[in-house]
N, C-alpha and C positions, 0 to 999 in steps of 0.2 A: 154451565159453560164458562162463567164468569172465574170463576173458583179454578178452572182447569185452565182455562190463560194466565191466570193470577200465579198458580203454582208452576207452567212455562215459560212462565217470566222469569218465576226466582232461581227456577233451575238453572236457564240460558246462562244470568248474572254469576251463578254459583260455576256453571264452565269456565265461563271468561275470566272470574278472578283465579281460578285454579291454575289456568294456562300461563295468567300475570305471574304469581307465585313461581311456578315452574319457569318462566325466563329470567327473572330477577335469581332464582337461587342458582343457574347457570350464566349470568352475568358474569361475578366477581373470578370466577374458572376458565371465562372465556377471556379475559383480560390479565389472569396469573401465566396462560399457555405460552404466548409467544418467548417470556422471558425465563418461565421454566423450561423449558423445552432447548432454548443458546445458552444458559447455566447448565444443564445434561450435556448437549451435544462438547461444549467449549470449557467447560471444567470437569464437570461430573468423569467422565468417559477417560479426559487425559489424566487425570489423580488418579484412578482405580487402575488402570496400564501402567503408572508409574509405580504403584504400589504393589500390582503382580512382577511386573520387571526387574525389580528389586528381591524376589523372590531365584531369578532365575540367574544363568551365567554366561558370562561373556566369553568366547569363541572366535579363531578364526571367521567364523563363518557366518557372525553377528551373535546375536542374541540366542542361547537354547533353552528349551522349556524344562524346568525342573521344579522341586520346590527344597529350596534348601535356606537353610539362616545363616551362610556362609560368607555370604557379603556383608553382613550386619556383624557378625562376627570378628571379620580380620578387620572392618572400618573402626569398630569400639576396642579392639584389641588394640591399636595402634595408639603411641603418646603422641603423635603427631597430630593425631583428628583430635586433641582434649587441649592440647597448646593454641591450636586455632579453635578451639569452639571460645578458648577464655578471651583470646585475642580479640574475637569478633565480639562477644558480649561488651569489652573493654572498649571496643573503638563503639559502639554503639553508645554506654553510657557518657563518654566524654563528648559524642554528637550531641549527645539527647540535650547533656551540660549546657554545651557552648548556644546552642539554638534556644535554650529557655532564657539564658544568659541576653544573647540579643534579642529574641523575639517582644519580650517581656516590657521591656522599655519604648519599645516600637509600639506594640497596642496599645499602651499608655498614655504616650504621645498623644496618637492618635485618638483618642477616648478623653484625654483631660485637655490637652491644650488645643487642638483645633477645636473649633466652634461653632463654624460652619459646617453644615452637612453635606453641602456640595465638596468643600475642601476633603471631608472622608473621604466621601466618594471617589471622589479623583485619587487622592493618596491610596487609597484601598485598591483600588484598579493598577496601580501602577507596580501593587508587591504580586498584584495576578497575572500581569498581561505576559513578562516573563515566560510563563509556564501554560502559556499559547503555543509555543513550541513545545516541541520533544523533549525529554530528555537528555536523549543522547548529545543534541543540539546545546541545548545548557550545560554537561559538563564538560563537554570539549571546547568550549571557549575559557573555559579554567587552564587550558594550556599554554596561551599567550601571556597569562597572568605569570604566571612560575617559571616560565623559561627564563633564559640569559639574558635573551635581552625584550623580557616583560616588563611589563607595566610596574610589579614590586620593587623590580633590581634598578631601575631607571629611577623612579622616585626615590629610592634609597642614597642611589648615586648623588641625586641633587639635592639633598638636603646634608649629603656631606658626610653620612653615618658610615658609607663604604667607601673605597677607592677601587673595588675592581665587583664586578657580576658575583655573584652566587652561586653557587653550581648546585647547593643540595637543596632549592628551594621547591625545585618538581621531582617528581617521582619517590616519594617520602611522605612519611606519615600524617607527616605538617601538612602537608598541601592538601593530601586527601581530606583531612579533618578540616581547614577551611572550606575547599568546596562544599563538602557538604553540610557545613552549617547554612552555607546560601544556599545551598539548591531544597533543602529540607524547610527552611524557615516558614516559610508561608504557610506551610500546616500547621503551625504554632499562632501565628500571626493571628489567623482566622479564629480559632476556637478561644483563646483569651480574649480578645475584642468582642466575640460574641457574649459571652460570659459577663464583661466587664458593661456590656449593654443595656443588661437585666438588672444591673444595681440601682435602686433607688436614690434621685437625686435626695428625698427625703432623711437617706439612713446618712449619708454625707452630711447634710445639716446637721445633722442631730449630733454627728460627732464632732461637728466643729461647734456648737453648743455647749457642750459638754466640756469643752476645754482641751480635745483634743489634737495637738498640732500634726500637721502634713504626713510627717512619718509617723506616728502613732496610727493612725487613721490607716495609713497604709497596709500596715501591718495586722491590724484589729478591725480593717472592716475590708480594705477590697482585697487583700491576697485571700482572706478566708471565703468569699465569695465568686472568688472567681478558679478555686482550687478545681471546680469540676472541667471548667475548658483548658486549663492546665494540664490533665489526666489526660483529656484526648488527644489533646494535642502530644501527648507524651503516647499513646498507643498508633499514634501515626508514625512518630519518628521509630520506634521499638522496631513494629511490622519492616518498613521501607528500609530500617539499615540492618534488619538481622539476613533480609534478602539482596542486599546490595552485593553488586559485583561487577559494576562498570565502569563505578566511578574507582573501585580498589584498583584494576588493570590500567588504567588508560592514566590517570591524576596519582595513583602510588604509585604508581610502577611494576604493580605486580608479585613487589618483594616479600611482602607481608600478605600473605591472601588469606581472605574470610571464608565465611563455610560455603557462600553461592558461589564464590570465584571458586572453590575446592571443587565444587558437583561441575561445573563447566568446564574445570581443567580435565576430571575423567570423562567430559564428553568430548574433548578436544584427541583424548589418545581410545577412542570407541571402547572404552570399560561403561556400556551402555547401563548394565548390570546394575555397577558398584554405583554411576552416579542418580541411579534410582534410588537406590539402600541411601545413599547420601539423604537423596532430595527429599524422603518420606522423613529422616531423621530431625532434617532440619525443619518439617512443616511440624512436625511433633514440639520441635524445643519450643518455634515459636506460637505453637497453640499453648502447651505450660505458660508461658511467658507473659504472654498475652491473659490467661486465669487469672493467675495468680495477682497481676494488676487489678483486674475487675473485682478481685476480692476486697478490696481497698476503695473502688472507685463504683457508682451507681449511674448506668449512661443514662439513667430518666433523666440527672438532674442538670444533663446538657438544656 
């Protein structure tokens, strides 16, 4: 009897841990469901509609089903969509430019000469709180900046360098490209400073041992260490300005439109069709885009 409680025992034990096994390997499935399930419902579902849509033609009468390459067709037949794809590549990398340009010096700052950790913190929070609001909210305050009588033409005024307002200071290439080195920057800000974070105060010694000055050092220990939050920060600005199109209408003017502002115009005149064929085109360039960097770049070594 002893022997047959004994082997009751081990068996019960041997349930209960089976049952354990069995919840734990349904845990990590019960916790992937809620966010897989709003990625289905909130992207999956609208990408796959957008990319049947794009198949089909635009009508009086909305949308009709067919399956034809007729839209993809007369959109890459035209020199029109190849002048704005170069456009938009162009106004992207002179973003990408200007925001490494300032950003760069910002983290720097922030990383070599404060000292203080609470000072970070505070200055660190102050390049985020910004972007507590909307966006929409942050470019349209670039308005007041570039009108006639903005903040640019007024300060202009009083230092003497003009004698009347500006007139081509908003809605123009210029303007749009300053906004969005501000409205972009903080995604730069963030990944070089994290980057510049990980560097050993130790390897800084050693090159200041060694004999080498400020700039050398620079050049030969933190730009090469810090190249990987560089990279990222260079795949946020890429992603954000190959899909921008609000800050082009509202801060350009409109005059120069990018490929998002292109897919919005044909949804603006119901060619529901063509700005499907658009919008799959333009996820296409910027999946290549986005490759092609990571071929260069290894996001472990964020």
């Amino acid at each position: 009897m002893a022997e047959a409680a004994v082997t009751a025992g081990h068996q019960g034990q041997s349930d209960e841990s089976r049952g354990r096994q069995g919840e734990s390997s349904l845990t990590p499935w019960l916790l992937l469901a809620p966010g897989t399930i709003w990625i289905a419902l909130f992207v999956g579902i609208p990408m796959v509609s957008i990319i049947i849509f794009g198949f089909w033609k635009s009508g009086f009468a909305g949308l009709q089903p067919a399956f034809s390459f007729t839209n993809y067709a007369q959109i890459l037949g035209r020199p029109t969509f190849w002048k704005i794809t170069l456009w938009t590549y162009a106004i992207v990398v002179m973003t990408l430019a200007g925001v490494i340009v300032l950003a760069y010096p910002a983290a720097y700052a922030i990383w070599r000469v404060i000292r203080d950790e609470r000072w970070k913190t505070a200055v660190l929070l102050l390049c985020v709180v910004p972007f507590w609001t909307s966006y929409l909210t942050r470019a349209i305050t670039w308005l007041p900046m570039f009108g006639r009588e903005g903040v640019v033409n007024k300060l202009l005024m009083s230092l003497g360098l003009i004698s009347e307002p500006i007139e081509l200071l908003l809605y123009t290439p210029y303007s749009m490209m300053v906004a969005l080195w501000f409205l972009y920057i903080v995604f730069m800000i963030g990944p070089i400073y994290h980057s510049m974070t990980k560097i050993d105060e130790d390897v800084m010694s050693a090159a200041s041992v060694l004999g080498a000055n400020p700039v050398r050092t620079f050049f030969t220990v933190v730009l090469p260490l810090t190249r990987p939050g560089l990279m990222a920060g260079s795949l946020f600005i890429v992603v954000l300005g190959l899909g921008e199109f609000f800050t082009e209408r509202v801060i350009g003017g409109a005059q120069n439109p990018m490929l998002a502002g292109l897919v919005l115009r044909q949804v603006d005149i119901f060619q529901w069709a063509s700005a499907s064929a658009m919008a799959v085109l333009l996820t296409v360039m910027t999946l290549v885009t986005v490759s092609i960097m990571l071929r260069f770049f290894d996001l472990k070594k964020i």
